[in-house]
C-alpha positions as CSV (number, residue, x, y, z in Angstrom):
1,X,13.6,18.2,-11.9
2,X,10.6,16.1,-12.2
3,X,10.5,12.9,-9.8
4,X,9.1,9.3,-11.0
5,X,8.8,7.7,-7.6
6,X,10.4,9.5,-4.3
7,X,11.6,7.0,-1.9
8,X,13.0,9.0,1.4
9,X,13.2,11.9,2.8
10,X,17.3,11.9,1.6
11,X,16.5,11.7,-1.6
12,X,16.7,8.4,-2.6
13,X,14.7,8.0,-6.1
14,X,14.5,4.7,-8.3
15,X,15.1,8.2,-11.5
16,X,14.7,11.1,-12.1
17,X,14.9,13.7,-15.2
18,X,15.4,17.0,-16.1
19,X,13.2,19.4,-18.3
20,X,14.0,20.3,-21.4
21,X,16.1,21.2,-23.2
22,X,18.5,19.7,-21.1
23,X,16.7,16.4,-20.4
24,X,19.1,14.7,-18.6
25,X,17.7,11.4,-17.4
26,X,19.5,9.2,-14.4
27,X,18.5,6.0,-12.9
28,X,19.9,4.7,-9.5
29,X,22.0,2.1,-10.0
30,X,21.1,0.2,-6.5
31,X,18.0,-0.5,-8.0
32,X,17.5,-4.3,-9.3
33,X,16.2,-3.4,-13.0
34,X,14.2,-6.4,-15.3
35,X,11.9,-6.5,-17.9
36,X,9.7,-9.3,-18.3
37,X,9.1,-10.2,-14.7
38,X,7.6,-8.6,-11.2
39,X,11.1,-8.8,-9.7
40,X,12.9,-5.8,-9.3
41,X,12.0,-2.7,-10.9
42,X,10.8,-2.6,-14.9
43,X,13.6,-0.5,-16.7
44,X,10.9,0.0,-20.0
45,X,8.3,1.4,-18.1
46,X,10.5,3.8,-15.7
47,X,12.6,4.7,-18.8
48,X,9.4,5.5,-21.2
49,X,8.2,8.0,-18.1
50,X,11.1,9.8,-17.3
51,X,11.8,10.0,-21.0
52,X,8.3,11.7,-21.0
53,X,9.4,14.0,-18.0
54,X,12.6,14.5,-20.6
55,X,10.0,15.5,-23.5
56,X,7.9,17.6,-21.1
57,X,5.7,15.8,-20.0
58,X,4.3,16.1,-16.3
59,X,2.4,13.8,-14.3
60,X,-1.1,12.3,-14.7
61,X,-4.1,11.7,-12.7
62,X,-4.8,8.6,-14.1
63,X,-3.4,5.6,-12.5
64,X,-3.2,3.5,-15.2
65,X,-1.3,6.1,-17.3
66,X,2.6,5.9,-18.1
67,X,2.8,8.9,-16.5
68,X,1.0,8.0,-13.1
69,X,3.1,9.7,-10.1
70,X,3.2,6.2,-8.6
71,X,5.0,3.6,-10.1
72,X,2.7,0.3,-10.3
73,X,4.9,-2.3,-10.8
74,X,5.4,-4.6,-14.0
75,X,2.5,-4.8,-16.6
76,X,3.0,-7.3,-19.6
77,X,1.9,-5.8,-22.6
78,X,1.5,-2.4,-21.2
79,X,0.3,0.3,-23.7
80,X,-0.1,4.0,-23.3
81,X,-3.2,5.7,-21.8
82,X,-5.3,8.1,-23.9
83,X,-3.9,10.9,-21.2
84,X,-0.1,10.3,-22.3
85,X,-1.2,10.4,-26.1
86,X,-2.6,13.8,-25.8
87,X,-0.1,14.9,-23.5
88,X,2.7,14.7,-26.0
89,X,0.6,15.5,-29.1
90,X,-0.5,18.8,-27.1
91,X,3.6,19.6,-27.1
92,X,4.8,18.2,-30.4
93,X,1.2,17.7,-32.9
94,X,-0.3,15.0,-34.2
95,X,1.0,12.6,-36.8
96,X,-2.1,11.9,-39.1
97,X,-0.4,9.7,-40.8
98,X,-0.2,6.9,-38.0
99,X,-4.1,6.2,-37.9
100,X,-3.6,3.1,-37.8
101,X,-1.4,2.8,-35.0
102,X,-3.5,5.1,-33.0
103,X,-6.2,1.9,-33.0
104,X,-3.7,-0.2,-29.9
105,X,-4.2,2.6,-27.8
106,X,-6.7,2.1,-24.9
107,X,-7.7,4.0,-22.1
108,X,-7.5,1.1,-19.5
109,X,-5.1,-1.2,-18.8
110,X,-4.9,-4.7,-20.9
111,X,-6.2,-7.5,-18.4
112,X,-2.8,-9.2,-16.6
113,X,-3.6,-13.2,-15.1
114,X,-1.7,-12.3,-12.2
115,X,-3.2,-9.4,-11.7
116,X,-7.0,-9.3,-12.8
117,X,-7.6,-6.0,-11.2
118,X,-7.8,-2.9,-13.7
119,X,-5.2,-1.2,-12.7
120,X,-7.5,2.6,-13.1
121,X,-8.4,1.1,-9.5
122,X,-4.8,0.5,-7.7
123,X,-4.5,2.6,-4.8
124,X,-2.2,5.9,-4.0
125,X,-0.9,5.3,-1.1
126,X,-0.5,9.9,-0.5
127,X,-4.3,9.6,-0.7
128,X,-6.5,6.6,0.0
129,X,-7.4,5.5,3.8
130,X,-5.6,1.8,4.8
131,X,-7.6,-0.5,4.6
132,X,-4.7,-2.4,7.2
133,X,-1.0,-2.5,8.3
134,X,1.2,-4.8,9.6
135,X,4.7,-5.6,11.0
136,X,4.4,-9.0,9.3
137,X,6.6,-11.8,8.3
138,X,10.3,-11.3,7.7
139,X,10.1,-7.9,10.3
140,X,9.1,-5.6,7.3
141,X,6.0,-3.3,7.5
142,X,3.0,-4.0,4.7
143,X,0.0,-1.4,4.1
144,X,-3.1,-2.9,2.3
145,X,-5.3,-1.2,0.1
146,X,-7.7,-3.2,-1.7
147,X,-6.5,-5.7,-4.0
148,X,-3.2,-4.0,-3.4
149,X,-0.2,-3.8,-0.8
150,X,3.0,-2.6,-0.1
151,X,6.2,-2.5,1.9
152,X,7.1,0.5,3.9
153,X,10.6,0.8,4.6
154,X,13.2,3.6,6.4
155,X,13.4,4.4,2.6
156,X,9.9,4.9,2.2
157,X,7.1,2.8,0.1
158,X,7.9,-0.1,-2.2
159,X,6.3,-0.6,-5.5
160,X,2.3,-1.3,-5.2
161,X,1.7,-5.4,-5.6
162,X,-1.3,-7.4,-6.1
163,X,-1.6,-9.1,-2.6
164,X,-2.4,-12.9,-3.9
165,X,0.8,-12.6,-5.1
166,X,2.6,-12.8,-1.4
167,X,-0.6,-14.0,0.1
168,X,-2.3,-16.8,-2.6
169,X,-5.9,-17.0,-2.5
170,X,-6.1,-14.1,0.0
171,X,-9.5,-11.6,-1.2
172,X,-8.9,-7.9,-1.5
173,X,-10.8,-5.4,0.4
174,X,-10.1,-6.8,3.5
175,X,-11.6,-5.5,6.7
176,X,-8.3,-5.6,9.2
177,X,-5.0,-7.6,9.5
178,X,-2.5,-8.7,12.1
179,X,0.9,-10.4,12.7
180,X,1.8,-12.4,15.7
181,X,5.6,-12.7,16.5
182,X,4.2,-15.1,18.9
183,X,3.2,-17.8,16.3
184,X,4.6,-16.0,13.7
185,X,0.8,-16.6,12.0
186,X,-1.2,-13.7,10.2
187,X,-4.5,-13.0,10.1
188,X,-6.7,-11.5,8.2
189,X,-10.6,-10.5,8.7
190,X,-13.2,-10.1,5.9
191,X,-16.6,-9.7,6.9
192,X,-17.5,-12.8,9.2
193,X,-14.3,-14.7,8.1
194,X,-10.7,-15.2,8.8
195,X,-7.9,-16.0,7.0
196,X,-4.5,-17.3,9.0
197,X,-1.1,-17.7,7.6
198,X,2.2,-19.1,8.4
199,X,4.8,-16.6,6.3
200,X,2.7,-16.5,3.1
201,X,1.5,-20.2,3.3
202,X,-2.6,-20.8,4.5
203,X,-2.8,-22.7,6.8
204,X,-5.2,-26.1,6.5
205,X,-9.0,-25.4,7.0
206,X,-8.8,-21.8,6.4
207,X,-10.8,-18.8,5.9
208,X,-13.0,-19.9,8.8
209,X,-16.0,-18.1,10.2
210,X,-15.8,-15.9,12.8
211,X,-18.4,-16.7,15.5
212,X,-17.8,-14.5,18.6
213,X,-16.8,-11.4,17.2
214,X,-19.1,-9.1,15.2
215,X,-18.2,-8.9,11.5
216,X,-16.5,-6.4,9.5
217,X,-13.8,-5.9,11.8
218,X,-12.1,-2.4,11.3
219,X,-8.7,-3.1,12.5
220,X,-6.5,-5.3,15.0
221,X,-2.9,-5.3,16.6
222,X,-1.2,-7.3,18.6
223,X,0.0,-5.9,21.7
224,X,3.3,-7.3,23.7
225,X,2.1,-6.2,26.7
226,X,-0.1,-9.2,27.4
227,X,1.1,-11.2,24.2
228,X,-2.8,-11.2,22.8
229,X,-4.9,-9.5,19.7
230,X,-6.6,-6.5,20.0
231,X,-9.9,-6.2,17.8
232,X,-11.4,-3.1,17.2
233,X,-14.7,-1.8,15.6
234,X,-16.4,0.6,16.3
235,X,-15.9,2.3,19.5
236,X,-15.4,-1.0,21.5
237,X,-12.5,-3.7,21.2
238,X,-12.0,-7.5,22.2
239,X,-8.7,-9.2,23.6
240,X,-8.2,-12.6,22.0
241,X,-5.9,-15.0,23.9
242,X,-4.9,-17.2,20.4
243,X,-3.4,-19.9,22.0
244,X,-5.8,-19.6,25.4
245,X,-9.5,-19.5,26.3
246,X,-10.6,-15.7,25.8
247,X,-13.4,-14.4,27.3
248,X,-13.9,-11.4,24.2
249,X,-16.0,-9.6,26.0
250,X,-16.3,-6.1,24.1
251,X,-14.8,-2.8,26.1
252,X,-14.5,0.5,25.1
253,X,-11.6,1.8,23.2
254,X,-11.5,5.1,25.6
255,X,-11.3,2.7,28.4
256,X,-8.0,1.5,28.0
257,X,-6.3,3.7,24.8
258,X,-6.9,7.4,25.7
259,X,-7.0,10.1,23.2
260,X,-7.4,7.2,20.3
261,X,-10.7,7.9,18.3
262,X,-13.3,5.8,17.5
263,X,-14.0,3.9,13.6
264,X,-10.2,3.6,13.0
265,X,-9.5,2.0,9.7
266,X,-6.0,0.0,11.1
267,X,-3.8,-0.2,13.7
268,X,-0.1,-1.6,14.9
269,X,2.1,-2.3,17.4
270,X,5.6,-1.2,15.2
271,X,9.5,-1.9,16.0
272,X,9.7,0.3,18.6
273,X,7.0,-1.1,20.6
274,X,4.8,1.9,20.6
275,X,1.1,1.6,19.3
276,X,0.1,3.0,15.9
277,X,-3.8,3.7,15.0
278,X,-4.4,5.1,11.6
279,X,-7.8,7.0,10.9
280,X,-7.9,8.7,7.3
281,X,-4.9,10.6,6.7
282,X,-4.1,11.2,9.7
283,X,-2.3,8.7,12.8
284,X,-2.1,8.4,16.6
285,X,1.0,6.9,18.4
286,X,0.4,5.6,22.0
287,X,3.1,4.9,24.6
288,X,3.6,2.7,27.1
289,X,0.7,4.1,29.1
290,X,-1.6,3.3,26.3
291,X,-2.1,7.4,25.9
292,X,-1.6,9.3,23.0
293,X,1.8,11.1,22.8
294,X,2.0,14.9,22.6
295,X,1.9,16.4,19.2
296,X,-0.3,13.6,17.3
297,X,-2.4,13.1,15.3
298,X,0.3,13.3,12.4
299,X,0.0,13.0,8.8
300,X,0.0,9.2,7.8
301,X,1.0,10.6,3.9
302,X,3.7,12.7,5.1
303,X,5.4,10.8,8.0
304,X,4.8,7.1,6.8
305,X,4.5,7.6,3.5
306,X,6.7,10.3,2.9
307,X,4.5,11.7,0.1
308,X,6.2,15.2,0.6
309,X,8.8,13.8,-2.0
310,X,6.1,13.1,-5.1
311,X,5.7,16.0,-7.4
């Protein structure tokens, strides 16, 4: 059984289909499916790659391609990869006779307003270090890669978006992130500026520079403990009071976190109130002593991803 997009550990897949010659192909029916918008989930595109699965066909290393592991969310005017064409040609020959239709095939993705990123560059979330996470607005967890995020869930990951979508005129690439249930604001760092939100709305006057932190943050949290933001980079880290004075004098991260390394690329305090810091694939949970529990570092692919579902 080939798998377009596992969602959880129990199983839970937007389809699925089955080899041939049975080729079976089944589509959950909790899903919202569209076409022609980026709500919901795109019946054409799922259907075209499990009827590939169907056909034979297994998954590709291109991103872009119809048969990406990963779905990518809605593309107008999306058109098969070069990788997909000689996939199926390999299994079934080439028609000569369709030369000319052979000439609307492309090997990158046609450019999309909404989304002016090619999409050979969108993230896989099994693979690539975070560039942040957050338990932002509305209580749900987003992961940010760059000019992409997405939702992770008790169900696993959501569909990757372009972030200007949910967060307009937001860059990608960005350095570190943070949510505060305390203002409910959101902010995120690029280099020596910061961008604060109210849900998804910017706030007046913002991206703003930052002037007593270094720049090029590597990640931040929030921490209910003393109800202030954590900056980290480096070895060292800041504690900013955001609606008090703060002194943001630099300390060192084995000070007050033990076990946590050095250079992490993001960090989070999550619903259970326990402190997450994420360093390539791999992620450190601290307790309410600020030390590491026993048994981590953990896989961030496996456990928060649950990429031991893709095939």
């Amino acid at each position: 059984m080939f798998i377009f997009l596992s969602l959880a550990h129990t199983g839970k897949v937007l389809a699925h289909a089955d080899i041939p010659e049975l080729g079976t192909v089944h589509f959950d029916d909790d899903e919202l499916w569209t076409e022609g918008t980026y709500e919901g989930v795109n019946l054409r595109i799922i259907a075209a790659h499990e009827l590939g699965h169907a056909l034979g066909l297994g998954h590709s290393r291109f991103g872009s391609s119809l048969m990406a592991p990963i779905y990518a969310g809605y593309r107008p005017n999306f058109r098969l990869h070069d990788d997909d064409v000689r996939g199926i040609q390999a299994l079934y020959g080439k028609n000569e006779q369709t030369v000319e239709e052979e000439n609307v095939l492309t090997t990158e993705s046609p450019t999309i307003p909404a989304d002016p990123t090619p999409t050979s560059l969108m993230p896989n979330p099994c693979t690539d270090n975070l560039d942040a996470i957050i338990l932002g607005p509305h209580g749900k967890t987003y992961a940010f890669k760059g000019d992409y995020m997405w939702t992770i869930t008790d169900l696993g990951i959501s569909p990757l978006i372009h972030i200007r979508l949910l967060w307009k005129d937001l860059p990608g690439n960005i350095d570190a992130a943070v949510h505060s249930p305390r203002t409910d604001r959101t902010y995120f760092f690029k280099g020596d500026k910061v961008w604060r939100y109210t849900d998804f709305i910017l706030n007046p006057g913002y991206p703003k520079r930052l002037t007593r932190v270094p720049p090029r943050l590597n990640a931040a949290l929030y921490w209910e403990g003393n109800k202030k933001i954590f900056l980290f980079k480096g070895d060292v880290y800041w504690q900013w009071d955001e609606l008090g004075w703060s002194n943001l004098s630099s300390k060192k991260i084995s000070n007050l976190f033990t076990g946590v390394p050095s250079q992490v690329d993001a960090a989070l305090t999550w619903k259970n109130g326990k402190i997450y810091f994420f360093k390539g694939d791999q992620y450190w949970r601290v307790n309410s002593q600020l030390r590491v529990d026993r048994g981590y570092p953990l896989s961030k692919a496996e456990r928060w991803m649950q990429c031991q579902n893709f095939d």
